[in-house]
C-alpha positions in Angstrom: 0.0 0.0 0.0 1.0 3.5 -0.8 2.1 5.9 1.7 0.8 9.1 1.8 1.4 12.3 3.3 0.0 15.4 3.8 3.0 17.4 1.8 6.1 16.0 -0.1 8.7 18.1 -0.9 11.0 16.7 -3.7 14.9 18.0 -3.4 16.5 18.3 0.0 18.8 21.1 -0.5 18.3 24.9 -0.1 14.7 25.5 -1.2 13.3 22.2 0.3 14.9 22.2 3.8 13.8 25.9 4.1 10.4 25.5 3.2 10.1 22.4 5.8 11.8 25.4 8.5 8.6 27.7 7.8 5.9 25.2 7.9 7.1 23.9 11.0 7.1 27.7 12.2 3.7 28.3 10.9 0.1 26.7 11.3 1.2 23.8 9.1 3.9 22.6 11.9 1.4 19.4 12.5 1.2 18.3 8.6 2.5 15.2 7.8 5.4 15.9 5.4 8.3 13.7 3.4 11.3 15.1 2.2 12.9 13.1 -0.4 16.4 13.7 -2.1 18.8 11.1 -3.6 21.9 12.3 -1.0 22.0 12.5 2.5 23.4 16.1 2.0 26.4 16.0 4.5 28.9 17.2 2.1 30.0 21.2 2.7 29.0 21.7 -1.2 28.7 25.2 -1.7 28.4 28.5 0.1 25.6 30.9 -0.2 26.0 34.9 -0.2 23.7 37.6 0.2 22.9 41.1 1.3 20.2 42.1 3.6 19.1 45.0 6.1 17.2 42.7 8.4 18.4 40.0 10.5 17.9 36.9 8.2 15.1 33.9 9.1 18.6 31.9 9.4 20.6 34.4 11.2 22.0 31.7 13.5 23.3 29.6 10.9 25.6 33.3 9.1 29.5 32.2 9.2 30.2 35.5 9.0 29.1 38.8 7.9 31.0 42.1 6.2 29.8 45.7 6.2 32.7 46.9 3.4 33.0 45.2 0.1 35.9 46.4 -2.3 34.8 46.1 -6.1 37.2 46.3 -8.7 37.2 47.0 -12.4 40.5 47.7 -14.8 39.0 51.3 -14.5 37.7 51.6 -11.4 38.1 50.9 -8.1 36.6 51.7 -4.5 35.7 50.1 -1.0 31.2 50.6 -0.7 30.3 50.7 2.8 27.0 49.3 1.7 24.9 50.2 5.1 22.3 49.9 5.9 22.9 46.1 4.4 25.4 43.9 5.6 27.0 41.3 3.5 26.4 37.5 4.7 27.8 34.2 4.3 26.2 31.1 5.3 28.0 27.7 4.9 26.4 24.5 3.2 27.6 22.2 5.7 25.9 24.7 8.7 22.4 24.6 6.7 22.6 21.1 6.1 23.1 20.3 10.0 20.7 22.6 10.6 18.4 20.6 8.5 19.1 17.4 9.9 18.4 18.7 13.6 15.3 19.9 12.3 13.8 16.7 11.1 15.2 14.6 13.7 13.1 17.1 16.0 9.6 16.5 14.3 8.3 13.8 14.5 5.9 14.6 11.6 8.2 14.9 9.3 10.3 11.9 7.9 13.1 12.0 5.2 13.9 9.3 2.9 17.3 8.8 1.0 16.1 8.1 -2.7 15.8 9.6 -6.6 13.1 11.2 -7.6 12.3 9.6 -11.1 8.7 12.1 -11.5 5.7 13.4 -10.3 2.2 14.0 -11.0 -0.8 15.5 -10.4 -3.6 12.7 -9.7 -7.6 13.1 -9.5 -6.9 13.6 -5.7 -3.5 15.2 -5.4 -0.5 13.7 -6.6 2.3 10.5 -7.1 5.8 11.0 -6.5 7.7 7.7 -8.0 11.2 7.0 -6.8 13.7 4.4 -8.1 12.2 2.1 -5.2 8.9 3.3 -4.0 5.5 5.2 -5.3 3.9 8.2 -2.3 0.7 9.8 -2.5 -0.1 13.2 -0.9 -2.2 16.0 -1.0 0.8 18.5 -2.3 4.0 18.2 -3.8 6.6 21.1 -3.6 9.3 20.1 -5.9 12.7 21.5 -6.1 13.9 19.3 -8.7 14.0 20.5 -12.1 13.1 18.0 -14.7 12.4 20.0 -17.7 15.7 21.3 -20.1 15.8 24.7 -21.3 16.2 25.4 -24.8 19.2 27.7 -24.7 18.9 28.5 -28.2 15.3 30.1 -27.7 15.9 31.7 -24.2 18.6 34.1 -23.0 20.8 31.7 -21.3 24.0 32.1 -19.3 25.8 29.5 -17.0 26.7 31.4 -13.9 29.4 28.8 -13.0 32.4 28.9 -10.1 35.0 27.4 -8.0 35.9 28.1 -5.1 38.8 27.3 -2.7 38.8 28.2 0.9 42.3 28.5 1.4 44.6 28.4 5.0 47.6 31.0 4.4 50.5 30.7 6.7 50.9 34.7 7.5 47.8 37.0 8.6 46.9 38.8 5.2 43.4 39.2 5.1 41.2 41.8 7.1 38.7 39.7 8.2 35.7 43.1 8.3 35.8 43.2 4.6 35.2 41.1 1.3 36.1 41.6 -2.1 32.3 42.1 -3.8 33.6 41.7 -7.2 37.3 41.9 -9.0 37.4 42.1 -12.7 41.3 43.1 -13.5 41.7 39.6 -14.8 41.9 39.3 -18.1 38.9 38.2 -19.8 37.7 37.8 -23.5 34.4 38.9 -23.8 32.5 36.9 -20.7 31.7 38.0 -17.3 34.9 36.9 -15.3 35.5 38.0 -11.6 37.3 36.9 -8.1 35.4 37.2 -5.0 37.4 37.2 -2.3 35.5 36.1 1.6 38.0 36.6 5.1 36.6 34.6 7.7 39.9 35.5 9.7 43.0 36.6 9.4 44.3 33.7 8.0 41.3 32.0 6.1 39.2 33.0 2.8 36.8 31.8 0.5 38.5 32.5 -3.1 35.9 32.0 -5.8 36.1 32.2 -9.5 33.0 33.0 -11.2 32.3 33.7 -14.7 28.9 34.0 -16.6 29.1 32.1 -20.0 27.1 29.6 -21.9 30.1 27.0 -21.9 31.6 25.5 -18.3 35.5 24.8 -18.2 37.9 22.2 -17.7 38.5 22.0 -13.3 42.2 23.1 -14.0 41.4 25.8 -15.6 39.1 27.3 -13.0 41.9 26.4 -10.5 44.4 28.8 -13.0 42.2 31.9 -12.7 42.5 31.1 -8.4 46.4 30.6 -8.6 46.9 34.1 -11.3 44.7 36.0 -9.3 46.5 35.3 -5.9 49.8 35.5 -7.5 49.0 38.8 -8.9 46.3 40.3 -6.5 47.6 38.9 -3.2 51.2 38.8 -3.6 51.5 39.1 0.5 50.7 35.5 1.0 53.7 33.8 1.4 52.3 30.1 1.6 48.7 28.7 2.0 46.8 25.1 2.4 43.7 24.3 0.2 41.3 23.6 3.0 38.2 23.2 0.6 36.7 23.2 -2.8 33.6 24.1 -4.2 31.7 24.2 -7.3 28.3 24.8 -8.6 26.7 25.8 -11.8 23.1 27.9 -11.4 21.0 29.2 -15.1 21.0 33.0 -15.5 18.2 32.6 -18.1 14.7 34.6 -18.7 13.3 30.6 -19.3 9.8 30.9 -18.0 10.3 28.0 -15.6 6.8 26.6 -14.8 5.4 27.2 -11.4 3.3 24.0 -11.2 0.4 23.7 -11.6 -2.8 22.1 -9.7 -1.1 20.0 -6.8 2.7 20.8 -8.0 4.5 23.7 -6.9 7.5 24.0 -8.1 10.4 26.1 -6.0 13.7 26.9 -6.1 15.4 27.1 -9.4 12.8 24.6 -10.4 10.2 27.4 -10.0 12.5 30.0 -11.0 13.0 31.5 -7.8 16.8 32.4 -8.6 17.6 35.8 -9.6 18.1 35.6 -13.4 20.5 38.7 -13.7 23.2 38.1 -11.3 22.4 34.2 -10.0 21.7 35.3 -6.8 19.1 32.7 -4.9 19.0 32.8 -1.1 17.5 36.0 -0.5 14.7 35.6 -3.5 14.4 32.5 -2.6 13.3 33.0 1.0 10.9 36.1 0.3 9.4 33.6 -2.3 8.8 30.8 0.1 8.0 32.8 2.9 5.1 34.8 1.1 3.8 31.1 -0.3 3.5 29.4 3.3 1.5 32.7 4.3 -0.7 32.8 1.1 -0.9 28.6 2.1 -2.1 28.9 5.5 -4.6 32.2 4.8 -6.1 31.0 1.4 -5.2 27.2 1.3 -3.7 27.9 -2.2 -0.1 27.7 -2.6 0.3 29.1 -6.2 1.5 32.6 -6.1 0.6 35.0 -9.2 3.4 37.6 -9.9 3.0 41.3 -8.6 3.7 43.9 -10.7 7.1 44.9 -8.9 7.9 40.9 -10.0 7.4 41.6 -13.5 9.1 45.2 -13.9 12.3 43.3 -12.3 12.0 40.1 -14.7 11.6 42.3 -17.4 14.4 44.4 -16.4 16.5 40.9 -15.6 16.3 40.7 -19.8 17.5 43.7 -20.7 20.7 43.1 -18.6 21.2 39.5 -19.5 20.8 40.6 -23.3 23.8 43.1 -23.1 25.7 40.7 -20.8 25.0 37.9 -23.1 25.4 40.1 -26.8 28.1 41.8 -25.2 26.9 45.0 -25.9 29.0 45.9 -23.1 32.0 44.6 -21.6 30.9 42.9 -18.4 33.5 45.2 -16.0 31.7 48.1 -17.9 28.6 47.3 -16.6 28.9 46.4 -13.5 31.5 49.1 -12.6 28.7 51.9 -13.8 26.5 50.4 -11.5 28.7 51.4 -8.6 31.1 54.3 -10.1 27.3 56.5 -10.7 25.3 55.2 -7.7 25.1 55.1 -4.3 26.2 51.2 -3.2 23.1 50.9 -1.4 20.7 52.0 -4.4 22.6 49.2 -6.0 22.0 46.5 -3.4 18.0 47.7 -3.2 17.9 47.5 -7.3 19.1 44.4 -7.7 17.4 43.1 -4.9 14.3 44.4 -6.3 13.1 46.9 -3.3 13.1 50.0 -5.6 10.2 51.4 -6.9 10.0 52.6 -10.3 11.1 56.0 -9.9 14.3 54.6 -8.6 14.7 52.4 -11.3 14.3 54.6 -14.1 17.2 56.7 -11.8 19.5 53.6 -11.8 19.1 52.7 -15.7 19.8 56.4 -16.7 23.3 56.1 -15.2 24.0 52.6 -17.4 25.2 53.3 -21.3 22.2 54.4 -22.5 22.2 53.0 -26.6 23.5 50.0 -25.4 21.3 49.1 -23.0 18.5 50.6 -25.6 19.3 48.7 -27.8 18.6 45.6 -25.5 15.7 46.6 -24.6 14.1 46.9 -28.1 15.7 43.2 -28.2 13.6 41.7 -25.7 10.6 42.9 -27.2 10.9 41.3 -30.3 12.3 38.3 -28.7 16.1 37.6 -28.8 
């Protein structure tokens, strides 16, 4: 006999594990709920970034937090005190453990170790088939994403990284402040930049990231890490490689279906990333936040874009069409951003908080034919 539930939630990474955290802190906490993902998820797999002015719904779990970010551009170059937001870094292996505790502590909620193979709505709600078993329930939030997105009929970028967290021998880092974004290495024609994270004086998170529609070979993200210490961070005399990471995420203006009858999709799945810079945490939580309210006041949990939603996705396009034509070069754009606006304007832009006055402030700063030009692009399709 099947066993159902009251809620599954397919994928147990960031978007699943948080949406189990706010039904259990909401008038769902009784629900009967499986979690189901084909890892056990105790590998420290990737770190997650993000700006915010308020303390964060996981504020326990932040590894560390920076006020000043320097940001770097062959032309350009400054340190943003970006109050009122703070910087924040939260570590995969913390949210994971976090997780873990969680599900261990309710005893409605049960996770099972196993691969998704589909799901589907039913008369009566809907059938999540694994490799070994078949679950009923009355709602399915699915974080896996099982359609493929035709790159050549989308704007599509890869947003795609390594990172090592590295150990160096003498103090050279200043623990209160991060490199945002460095873009002195060379680069021909994609978006190519360094962060660069301090946990201590002697500890760092170095992460190569580039925006392009092809990935690379692992030595050769490992090349841009060694150049740029070499040239950027000549002060370190001798370090250990303490931990790698990598992880791919779609910068793409794909309409990624939100589900529909008794599937609701979330995370990336539901395209709850942030398709003009890859950013997911913070849009992510707002998203599932404002679901589990709609949820438990309306007993729907499909969510219909506001209008602020669609301004920003629409203004997602225009920059991933000039990132993606390279109308301008990436440093370019990125560096106006900062050079002609306050850093905080920037932060509240592209974390969609401005209203349209604002906006139309922010875009008048950018190159204007360029990014015109775009704009007429996206209308017509791409």
């Amino acid at each position: 006999m099947q066993k159902h539930f009251d809620y599954i939630i397919t994928g147990g990474g960031l978007a699943g594990i948080s949406l189990v955290h706010y039904f259990l802190n909401s008038d769902l906490r009784d629900k009967r709920i499986l979690l189901l993902d084909k890892s056990e998820k105790k590998d420290n797999d990737r770190t997650w970034c993000f700006w915010e002015r308020e303390a964060s719904p996981f504020e326990f779990l932040v590894h560390h937090r920076w006020q000043h970010l320097d940001f770097y551009t062959p032309d350009f170059a400054e340190t943003l005190n970006i109050a009122p937001y703070k910087y924040k870094m939260i570590r995969g292996i913390d949210f994971y453990e976090y997780g873990q505790q969680m599900l261990i502590s309710a005893e409605n909620v049960e996770k099972s170790v196993e691969n998704v193979q589909k799901v589907v709505n039913t008369a009566d709600g809907v059938l999540v088939t694994t490799d070994e078993n078949e679950y009923t329930a009355d709602y399915c939030f699915n974080s896996i994403r099982f359609e493929k997105i035709c790159k050549d009929k989308n704007l599509y970028l890869d947003q795609h990284f390594k990172g090592w967290t590295i150990r160096t021998k003498n103090p050279v880092f200043s623990p209160d402040k991060a490199t945002l974004m460095d873009f002195r290495l060379p680069h021909a024609g994609e978006t190519k930049f360094v962060y660069v994270l301090p946990t201590s004086e002697n500890e760092a998170l170095i992460e190569a990231t580039l925006f392009s529609p092809d990935l690379l070979q692992s030595e050769e993200y490992d090349k841009i890490i060694t150049d740029y210490i070499s040239e950027y961070l000549p002060q370190i005399e001798k370090y250990e490689v303490l931990h790698e990471e990598f992880g791919v995420i779609p910068m793409t203006d794909y309409k990624f279906s939100p589900g529909e009858k008794n599937i609701v999709n979330i995370g990336t799945a539901g395209g709850n990333t942030k398709a003009s810079s890859g950013y997911t945490f913070c849009y992510l939580q707002k998203h599932l936040q404002r679901m589990t309210e709609s949820f438990v006041k309306t007993g729907n949990p499909h969510l219909t874009k506001t209008v602020r939603q669609k301004r920003s996705a629409w203004l997602d396009r225009i920059f991933l069409n000039v990132l993606q034509n390279h109308r301008v070069p990436p440093p370019k754009v990125f560096g106006t951003l900062f050079e002609n606006n306050k850093p905080s304007q920037v932060l509240k832009f592209m974390s969609e908080e401005t209203s349209f006055l604002e906006e139309i402030k922010i875009m008048s700063t950018m190159q204007i034919f360029p990014f015109f030009r775009a704009m007429l692009s996206t209308m017509v399709g791409k």
